[in-house]
PyMOL CGO cylinders between C-alpha atoms (Angstrom):
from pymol import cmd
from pymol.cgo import CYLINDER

trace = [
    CYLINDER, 5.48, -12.15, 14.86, 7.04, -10.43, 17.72, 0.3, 1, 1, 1, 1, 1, 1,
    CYLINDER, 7.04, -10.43, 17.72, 11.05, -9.73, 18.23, 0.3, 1, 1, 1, 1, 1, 1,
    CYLINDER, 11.05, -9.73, 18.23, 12.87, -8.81, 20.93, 0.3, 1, 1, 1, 1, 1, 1,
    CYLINDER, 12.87, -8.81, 20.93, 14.09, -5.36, 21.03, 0.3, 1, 1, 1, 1, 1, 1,
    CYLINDER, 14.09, -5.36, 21.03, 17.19, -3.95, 22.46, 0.3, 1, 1, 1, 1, 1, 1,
    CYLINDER, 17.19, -3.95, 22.46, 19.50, -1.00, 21.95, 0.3, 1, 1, 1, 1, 1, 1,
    CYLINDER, 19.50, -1.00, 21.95, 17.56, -0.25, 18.67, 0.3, 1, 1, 1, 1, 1, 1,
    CYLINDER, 17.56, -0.25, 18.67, 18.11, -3.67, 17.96, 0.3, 1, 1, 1, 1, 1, 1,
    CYLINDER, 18.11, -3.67, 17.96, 15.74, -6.51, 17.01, 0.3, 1, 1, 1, 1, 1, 1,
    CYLINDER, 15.74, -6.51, 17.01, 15.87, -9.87, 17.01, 0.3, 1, 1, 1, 1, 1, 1,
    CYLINDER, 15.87, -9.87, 17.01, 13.72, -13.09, 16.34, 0.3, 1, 1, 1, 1, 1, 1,
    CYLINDER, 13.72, -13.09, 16.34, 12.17, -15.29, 18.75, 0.3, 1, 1, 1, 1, 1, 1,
    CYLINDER, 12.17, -15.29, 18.75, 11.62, -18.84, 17.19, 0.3, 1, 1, 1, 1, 1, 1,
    CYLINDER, 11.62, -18.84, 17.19, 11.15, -22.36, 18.56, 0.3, 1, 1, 1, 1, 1, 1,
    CYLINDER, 11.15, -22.36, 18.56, 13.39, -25.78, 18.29, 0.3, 1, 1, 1, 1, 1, 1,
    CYLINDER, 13.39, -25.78, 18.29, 11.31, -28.98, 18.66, 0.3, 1, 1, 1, 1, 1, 1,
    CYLINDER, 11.31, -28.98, 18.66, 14.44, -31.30, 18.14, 0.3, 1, 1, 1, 1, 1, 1,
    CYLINDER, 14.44, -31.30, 18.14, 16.40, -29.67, 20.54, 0.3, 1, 1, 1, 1, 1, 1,
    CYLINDER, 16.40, -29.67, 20.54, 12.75, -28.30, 22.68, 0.3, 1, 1, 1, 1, 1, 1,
    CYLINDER, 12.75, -28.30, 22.68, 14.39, -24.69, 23.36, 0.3, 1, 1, 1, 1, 1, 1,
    CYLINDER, 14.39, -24.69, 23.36, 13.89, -21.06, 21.45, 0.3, 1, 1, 1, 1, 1, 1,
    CYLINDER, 13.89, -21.06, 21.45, 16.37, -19.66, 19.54, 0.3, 1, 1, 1, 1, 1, 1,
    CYLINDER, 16.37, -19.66, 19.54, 16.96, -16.89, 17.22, 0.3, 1, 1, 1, 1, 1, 1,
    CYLINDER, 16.96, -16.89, 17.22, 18.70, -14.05, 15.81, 0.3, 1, 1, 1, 1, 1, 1,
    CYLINDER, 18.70, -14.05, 15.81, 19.39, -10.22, 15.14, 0.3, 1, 1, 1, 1, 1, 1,
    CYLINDER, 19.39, -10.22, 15.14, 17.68, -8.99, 12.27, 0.3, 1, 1, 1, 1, 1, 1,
    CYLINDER, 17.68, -8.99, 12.27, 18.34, -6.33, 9.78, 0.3, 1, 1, 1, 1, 1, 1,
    CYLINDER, 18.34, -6.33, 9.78, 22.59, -7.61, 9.89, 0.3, 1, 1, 1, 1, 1, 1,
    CYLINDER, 22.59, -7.61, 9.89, 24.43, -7.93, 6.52, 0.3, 1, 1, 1, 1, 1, 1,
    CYLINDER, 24.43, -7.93, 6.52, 27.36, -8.74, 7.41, 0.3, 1, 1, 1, 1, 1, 1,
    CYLINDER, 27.36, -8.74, 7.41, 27.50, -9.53, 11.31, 0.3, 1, 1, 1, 1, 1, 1,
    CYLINDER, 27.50, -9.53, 11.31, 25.66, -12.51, 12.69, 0.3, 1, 1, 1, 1, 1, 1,
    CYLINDER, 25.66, -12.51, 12.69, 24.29, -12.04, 16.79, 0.3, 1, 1, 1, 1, 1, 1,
    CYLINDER, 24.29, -12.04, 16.79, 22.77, -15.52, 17.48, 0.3, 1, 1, 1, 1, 1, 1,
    CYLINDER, 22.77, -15.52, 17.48, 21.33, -16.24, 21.08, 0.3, 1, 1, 1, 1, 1, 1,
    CYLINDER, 21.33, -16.24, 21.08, 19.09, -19.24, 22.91, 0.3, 1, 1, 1, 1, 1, 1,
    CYLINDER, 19.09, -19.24, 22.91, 17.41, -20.18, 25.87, 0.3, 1, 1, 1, 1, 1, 1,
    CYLINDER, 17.41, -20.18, 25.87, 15.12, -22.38, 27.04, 0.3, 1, 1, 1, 1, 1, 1,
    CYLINDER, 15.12, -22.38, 27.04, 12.75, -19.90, 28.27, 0.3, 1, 1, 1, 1, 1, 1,
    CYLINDER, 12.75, -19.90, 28.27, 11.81, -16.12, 27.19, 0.3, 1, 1, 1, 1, 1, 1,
    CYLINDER, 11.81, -16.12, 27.19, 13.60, -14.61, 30.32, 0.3, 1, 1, 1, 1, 1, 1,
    CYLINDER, 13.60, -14.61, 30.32, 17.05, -16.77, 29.34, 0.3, 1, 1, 1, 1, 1, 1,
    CYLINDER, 17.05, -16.77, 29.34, 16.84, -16.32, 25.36, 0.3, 1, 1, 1, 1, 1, 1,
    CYLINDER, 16.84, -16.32, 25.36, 16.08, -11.90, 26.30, 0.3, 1, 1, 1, 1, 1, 1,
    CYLINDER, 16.08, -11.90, 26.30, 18.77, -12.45, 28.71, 0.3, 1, 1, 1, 1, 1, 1,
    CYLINDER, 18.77, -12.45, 28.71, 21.35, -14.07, 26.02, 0.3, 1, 1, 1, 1, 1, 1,
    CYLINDER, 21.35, -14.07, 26.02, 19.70, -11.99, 23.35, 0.3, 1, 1, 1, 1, 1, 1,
    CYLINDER, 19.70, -11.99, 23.35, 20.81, -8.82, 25.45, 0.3, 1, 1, 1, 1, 1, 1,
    CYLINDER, 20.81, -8.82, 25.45, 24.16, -10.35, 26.31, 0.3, 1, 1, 1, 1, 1, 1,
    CYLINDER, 24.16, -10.35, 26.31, 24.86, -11.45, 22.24, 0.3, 1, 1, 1, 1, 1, 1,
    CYLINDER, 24.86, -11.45, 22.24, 24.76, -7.32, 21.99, 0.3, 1, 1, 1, 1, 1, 1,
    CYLINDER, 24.76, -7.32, 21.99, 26.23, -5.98, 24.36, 0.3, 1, 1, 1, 1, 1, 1,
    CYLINDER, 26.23, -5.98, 24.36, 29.21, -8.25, 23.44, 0.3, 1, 1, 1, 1, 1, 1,
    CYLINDER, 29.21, -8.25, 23.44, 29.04, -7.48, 20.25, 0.3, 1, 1, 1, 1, 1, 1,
    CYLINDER, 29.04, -7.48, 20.25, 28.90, -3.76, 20.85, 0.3, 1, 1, 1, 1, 1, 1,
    CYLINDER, 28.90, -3.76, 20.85, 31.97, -4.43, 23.14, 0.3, 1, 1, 1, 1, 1, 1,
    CYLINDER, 31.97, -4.43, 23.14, 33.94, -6.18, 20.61, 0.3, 1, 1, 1, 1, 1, 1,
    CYLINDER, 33.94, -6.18, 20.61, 33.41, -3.11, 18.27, 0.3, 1, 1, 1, 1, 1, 1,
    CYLINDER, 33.41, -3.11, 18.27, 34.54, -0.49, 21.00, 0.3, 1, 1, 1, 1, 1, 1,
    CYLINDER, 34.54, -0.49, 21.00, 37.96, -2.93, 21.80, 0.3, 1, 1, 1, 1, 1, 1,
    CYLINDER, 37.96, -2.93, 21.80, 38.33, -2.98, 17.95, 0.3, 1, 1, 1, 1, 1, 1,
    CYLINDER, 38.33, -2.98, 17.95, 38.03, 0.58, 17.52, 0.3, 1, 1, 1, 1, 1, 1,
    CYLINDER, 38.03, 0.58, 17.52, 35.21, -0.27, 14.56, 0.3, 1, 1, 1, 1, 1, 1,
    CYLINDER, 35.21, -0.27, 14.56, 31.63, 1.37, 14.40, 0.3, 1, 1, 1, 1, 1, 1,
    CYLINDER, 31.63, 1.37, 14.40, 29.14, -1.15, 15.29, 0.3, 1, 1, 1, 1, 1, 1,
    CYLINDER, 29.14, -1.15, 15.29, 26.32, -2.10, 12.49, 0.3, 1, 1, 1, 1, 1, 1,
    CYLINDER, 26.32, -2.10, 12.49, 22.81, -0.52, 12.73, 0.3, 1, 1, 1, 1, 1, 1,
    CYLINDER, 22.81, -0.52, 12.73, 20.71, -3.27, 11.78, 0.3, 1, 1, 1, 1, 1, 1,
    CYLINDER, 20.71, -3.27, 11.78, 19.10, -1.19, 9.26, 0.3, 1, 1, 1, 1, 1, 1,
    CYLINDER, 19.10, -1.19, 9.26, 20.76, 1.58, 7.45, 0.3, 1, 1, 1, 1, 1, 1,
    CYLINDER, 20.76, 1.58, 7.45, 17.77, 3.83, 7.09, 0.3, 1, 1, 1, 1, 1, 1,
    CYLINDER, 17.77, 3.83, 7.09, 18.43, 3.22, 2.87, 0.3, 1, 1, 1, 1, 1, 1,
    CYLINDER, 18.43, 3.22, 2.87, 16.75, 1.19, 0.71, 0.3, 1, 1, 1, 1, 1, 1,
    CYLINDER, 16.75, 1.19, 0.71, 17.45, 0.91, -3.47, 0.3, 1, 1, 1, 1, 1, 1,
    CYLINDER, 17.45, 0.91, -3.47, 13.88, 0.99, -4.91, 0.3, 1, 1, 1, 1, 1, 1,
    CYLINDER, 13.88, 0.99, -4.91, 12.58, 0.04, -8.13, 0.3, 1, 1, 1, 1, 1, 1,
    CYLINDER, 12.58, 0.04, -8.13, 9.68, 0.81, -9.94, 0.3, 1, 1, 1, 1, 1, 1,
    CYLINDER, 9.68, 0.81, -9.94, 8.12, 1.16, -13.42, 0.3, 1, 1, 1, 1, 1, 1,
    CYLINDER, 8.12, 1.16, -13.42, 8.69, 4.54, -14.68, 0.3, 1, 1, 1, 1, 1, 1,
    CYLINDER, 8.69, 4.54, -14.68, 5.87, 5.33, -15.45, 0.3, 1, 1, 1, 1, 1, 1,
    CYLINDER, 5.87, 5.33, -15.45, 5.42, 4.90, -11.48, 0.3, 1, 1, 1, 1, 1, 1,
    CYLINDER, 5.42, 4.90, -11.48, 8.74, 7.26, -10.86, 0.3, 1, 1, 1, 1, 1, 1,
    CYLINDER, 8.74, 7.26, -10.86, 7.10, 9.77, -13.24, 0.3, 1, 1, 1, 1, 1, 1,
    CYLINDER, 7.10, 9.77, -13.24, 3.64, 9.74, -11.40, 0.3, 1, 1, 1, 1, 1, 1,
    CYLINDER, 3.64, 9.74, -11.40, 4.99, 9.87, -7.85, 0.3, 1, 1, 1, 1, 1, 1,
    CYLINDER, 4.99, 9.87, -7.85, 8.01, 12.38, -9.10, 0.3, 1, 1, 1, 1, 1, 1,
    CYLINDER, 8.01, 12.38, -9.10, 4.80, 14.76, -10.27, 0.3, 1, 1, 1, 1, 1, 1,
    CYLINDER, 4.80, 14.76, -10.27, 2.78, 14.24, -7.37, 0.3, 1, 1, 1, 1, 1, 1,
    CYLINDER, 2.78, 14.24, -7.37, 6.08, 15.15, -5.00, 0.3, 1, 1, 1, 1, 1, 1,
    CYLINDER, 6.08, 15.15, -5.00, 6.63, 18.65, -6.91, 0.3, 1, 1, 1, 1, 1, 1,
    CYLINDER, 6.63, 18.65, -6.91, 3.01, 18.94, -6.62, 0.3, 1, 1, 1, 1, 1, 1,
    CYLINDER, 3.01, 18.94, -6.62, 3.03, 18.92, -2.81, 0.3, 1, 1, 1, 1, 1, 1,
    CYLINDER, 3.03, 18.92, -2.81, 5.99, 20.78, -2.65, 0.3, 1, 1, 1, 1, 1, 1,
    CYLINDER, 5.99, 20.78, -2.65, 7.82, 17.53, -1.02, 0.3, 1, 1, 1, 1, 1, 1,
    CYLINDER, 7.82, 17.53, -1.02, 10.72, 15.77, -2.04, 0.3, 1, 1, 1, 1, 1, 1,
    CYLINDER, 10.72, 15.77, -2.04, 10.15, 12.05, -3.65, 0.3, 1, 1, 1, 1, 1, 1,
    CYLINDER, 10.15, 12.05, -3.65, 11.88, 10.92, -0.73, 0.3, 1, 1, 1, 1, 1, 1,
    CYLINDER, 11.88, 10.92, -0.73, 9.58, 12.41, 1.66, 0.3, 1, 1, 1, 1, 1, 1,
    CYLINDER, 9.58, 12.41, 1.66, 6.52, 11.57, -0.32, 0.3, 1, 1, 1, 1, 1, 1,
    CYLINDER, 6.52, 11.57, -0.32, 7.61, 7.75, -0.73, 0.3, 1, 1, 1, 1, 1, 1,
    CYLINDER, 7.61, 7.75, -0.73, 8.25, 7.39, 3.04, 0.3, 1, 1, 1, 1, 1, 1,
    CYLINDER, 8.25, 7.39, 3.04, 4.45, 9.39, 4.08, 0.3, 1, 1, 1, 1, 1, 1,
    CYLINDER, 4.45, 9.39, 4.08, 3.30, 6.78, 1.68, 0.3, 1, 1, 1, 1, 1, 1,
    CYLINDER, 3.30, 6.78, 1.68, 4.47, 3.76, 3.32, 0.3, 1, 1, 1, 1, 1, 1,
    CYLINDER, 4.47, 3.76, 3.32, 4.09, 4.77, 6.76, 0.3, 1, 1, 1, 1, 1, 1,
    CYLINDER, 4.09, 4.77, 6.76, -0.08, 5.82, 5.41, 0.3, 1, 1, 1, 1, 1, 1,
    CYLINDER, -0.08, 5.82, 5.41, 0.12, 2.37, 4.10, 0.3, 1, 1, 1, 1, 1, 1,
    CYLINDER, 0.12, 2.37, 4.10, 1.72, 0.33, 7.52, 0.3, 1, 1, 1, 1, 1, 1,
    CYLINDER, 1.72, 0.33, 7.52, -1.17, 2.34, 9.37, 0.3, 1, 1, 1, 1, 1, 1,
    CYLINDER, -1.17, 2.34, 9.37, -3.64, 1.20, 7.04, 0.3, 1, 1, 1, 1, 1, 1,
    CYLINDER, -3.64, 1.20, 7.04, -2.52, -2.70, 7.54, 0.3, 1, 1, 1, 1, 1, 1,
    CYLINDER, -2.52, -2.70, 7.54, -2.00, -2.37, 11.22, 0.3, 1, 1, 1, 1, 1, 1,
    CYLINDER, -2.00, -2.37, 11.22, -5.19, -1.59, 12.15, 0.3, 1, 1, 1, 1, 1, 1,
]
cmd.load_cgo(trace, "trace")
């Protein structure tokens, strides 16, 4: 699937057959909600773009940081035995867990993407 990207934000692109126009939504938002449609690709990027720079707006005239639509942190769980194994294999590299975790996952997108 492909999203529309915009400020370092992303949002979906998706399709209404009752109401025959595209919709969709900014992804990655907890607690925030950036909605935008159109009937075409040029108006929903064009409302898409619009739904943030309002929203970006409204932050600045509220004096509030705006939401990053993903944090960069993410609560993971796994067996221990898993946590022991990559926590050995980290110190063994001379890398944090951290480190080795994210080389990992980014090996493992690379891997899927091609």
């Amino acid at each position: 699937m492909d999203y529309l990207e915009y400020k370092g934000y992303k949002g979906t692109v998706e399709y209404s057959k009752a109401d025959n126009c595209l919709f969709g939504k900014v992804v990655g938002m907890n607690k925030d909600l950036i909605l935008y449609e159109g009937t075409t690709v040029d108006e929903l990027r064009i409302d898409f773009e619009a739904g943030i720079d309002s929203y970006l707006e409204g932050c600045k005239v509220d004096g509030v940081e705006p939401r990053k639509p993903f944090s960069g942190k993410l609560n993971l769980r796994m067996p221990s035995d898993l946590h022991a194994h990559v926590a050995s294999l980290a110190a063994t590299t001379g890398t944090t867990i951290n480190d080795f975790i994210n080389r990992a996952i980014e090996h493992e997108i690379q891997a899927v993407s091609q």
